[in-house]
N, C-alpha and C positions, 0 to 999 in steps of 0.2 A: 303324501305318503310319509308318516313318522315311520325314522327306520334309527337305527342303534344296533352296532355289528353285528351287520347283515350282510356282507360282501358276498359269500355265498351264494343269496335268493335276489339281492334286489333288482341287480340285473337283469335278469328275469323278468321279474315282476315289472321292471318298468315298460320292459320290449315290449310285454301281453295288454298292457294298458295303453302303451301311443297308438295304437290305429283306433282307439277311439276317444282320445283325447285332443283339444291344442294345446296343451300346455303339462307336460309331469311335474311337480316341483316334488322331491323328497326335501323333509327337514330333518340332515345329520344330526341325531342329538350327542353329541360330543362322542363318537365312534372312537375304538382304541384298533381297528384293522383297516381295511382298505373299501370301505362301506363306499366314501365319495366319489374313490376314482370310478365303481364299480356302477354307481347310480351315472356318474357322468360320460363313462363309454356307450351306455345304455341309451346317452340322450335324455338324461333327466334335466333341468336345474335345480342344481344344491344349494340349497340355505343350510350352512352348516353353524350347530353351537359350538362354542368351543370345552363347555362344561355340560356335562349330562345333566337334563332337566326336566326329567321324566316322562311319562305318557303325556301328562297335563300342560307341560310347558311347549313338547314336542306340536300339541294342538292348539297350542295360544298362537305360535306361531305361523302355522296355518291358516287360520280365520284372519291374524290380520295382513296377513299374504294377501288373501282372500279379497276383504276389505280394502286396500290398497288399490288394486286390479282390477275388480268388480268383474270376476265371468258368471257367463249367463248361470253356471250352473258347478259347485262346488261336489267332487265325490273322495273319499275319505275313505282309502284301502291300508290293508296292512303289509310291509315290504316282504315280509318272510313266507309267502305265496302259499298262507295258509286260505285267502278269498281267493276267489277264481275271477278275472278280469272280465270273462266274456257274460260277465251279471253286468257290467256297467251301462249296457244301452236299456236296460230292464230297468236299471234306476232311473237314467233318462225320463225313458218313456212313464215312468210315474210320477215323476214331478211334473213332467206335460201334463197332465190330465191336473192340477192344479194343487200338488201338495209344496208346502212349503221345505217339509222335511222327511224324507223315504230312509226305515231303519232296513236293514237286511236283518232277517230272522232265521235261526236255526229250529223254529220249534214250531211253522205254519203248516209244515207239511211233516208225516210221520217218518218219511225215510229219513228226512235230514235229521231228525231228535234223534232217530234212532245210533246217529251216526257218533252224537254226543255221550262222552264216559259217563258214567253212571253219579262219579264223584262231582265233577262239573255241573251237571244238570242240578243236582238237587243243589250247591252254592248257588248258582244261575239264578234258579226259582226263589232262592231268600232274597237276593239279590234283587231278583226283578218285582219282590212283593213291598221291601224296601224302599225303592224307589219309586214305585206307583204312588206310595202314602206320601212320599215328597214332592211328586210332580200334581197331584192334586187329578187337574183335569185329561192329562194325558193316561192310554192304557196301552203298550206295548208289549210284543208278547216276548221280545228276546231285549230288556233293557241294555244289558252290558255291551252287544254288538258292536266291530267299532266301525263296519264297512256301511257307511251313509252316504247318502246323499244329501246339498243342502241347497236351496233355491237363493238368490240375490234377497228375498223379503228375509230370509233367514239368517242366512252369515252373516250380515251386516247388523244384525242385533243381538249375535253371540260373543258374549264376550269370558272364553272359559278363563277360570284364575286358581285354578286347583294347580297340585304336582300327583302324580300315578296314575293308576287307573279309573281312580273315581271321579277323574272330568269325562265321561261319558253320562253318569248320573247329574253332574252339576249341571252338562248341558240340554239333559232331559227336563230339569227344572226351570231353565232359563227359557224351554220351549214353553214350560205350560206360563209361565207368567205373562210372554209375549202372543199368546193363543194361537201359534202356530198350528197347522193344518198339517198331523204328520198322518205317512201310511207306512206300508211295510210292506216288501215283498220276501218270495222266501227261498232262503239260499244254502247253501251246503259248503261247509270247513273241515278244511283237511285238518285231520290229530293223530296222522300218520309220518310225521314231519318231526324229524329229531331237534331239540333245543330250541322252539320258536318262544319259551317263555325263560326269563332270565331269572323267575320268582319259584321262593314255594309256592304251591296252588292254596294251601290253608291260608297260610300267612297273607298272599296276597287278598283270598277273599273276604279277611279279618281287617283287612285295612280297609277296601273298598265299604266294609259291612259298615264301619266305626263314622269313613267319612257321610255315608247316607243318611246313619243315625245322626250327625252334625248336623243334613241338610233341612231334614224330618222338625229338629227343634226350632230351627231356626222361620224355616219356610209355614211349620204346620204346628206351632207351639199348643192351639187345644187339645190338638189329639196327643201330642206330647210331654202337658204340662196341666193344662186346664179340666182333660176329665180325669184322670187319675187321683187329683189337687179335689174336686168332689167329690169321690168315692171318700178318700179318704178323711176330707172333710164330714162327711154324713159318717160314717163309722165311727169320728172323735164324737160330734152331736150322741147318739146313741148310746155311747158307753158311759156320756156325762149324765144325761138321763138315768143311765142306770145307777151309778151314783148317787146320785139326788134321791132315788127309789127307795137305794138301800137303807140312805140314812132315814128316809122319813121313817122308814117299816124296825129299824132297830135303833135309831138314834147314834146311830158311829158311821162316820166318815169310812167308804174303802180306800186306802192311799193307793192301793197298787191301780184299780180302776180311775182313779182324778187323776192320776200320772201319767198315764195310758195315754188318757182321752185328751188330756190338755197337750202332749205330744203332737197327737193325731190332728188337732183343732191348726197347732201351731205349724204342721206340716203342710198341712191341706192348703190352708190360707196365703203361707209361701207359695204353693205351685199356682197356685189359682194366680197370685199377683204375678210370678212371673210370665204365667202365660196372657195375661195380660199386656203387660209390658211389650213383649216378646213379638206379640201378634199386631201391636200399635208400629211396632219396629220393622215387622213385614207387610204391614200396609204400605209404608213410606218407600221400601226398599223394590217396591213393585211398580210405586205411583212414578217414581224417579227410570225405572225402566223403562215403564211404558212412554213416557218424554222420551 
């Protein structure tokens, strides 16, 4: 349970999670109130930072908790008791039937979308279109979610290394590379809850949007670099041609059309090589995961 002052809720939240838990751990991420003592009356154990380290750090810590310890069965709530606890035996029971990794979704069933602000949902949807093009083989319907479940074949091969909110997408990618078996069941979040977000909501989903687009290059460089890099390459081709046309039919060079095309040629040919390079670079980076 990443929590960051939350004194408030997590007490709470930790009480509604121990009777189907053994073990609560919240990771204080460098809290400025009384988050610890509140997690620790409650019966949590606190892994506290002493400096704030984001969403993403908050979750580094976790998995290698996780890792560390080895329980049958990892679940990932949020302390400001915007998830409802009594979903946790539902994740359970779907990683029983043999998923490696159960996303909770706001968007399987219509009440629960509906419960979702109008502004939210359509970032969500960029969001979760975003990340689908990075995770390749995985299709989830509420990416951003952060209330998961993860099985022993899974947390032990997650290794997030992002800061914010966009280690929920880094660990969407690290699922499809490892070919993890995920599903999803489907849940309902309260957004009737004062101050559970410390961000703008633009802002935040401008960064989460930027890092995806990192992951998209990195992870999927054809579709990022290599077919764009021929479009544009065939466009330089074509205008060179016309060139060539002009001069034969009047005997005078177009400079603006050779300038053009030779731009385009030199453009095209970079994206092409970088995607190249790029995708050489994400064979390696996947060959080495899967070791």
């Amino acid at each position: 349970m990443p929590a960051y002052n939350e004194q408030e809720r997590v007490g709470a939240t930790v009480a509604a999670v121990k009777p189907f838990a053994d073990v609560v751990v919240v990771v204080d991420d460098g809290s400025k109130d009384n988050t610890i003592t509140a997690a620790e009356d409650a019966g949590a154990v606190v892994i506290r930072h002493r400096i704030n380290q984001g969403y993403g750090g908050a979750l580094r810590t976790i998995f290698l908790t996780a890792q560390k310890y080895k329980p049958d069965i990892l679940i990932i709530i949020d302390a400001d008791g915007q998830h409802d606890p009594k979903d946790v035996p539902r994740f359970v029971e779907k990683i029983m039937e043999g998923y490696d990794v159960v996303i909770g979704s706001r968007f399987l069933e219509k009440t629960s979308a509906d419960m979702v602000p109008g502004y939210r949902k359509f970032g969500m949807k960029v969001l979760d279109r975003a990340t689908m093009i990075a995770a390749g083989n995985i299709r989830v319907s509420d990416s951003q979610c952060g209330y998961r479940a993860y099985a022993k074949s899974a947390y032990m091969v997650i290794h997030p290394s992002g800061k914010g909110m966009s280690a929920g997408s880094e660990i969407l990618v690290q699922m499809s590379d490892h070919r993890l078996k995920v599903g999803e069941i489907p849940i309902k979040v309260r957004y009737d809850i004062d101050g559970t977000s410390s961000q703008n909501p633009f802002r935040h989903g401008l960064t989460v949007l930027m890092n995806v687009v990192r992951f998209v290059t990195i992870r999927r460089p054809v579709a990022a670099f290599g077919i764009p890099g021929v479009i544009i390459l065939g466009i330089g081709v074509f205008l060179a041609f016309q060139a060539l046309d002009i001069s034969a039919k009047t005997g005078f060079w177009s400079p603006t059309i050779t300038l053009v095309s030779m731009m385009l040629l030199m453009m095209g040919m970079l994206l092409i090589t970088t995607a190249l390079i790029l995708y050489a670079v994400a064979q390696m980076i996947q060959m080495v995961g899967r070791e």
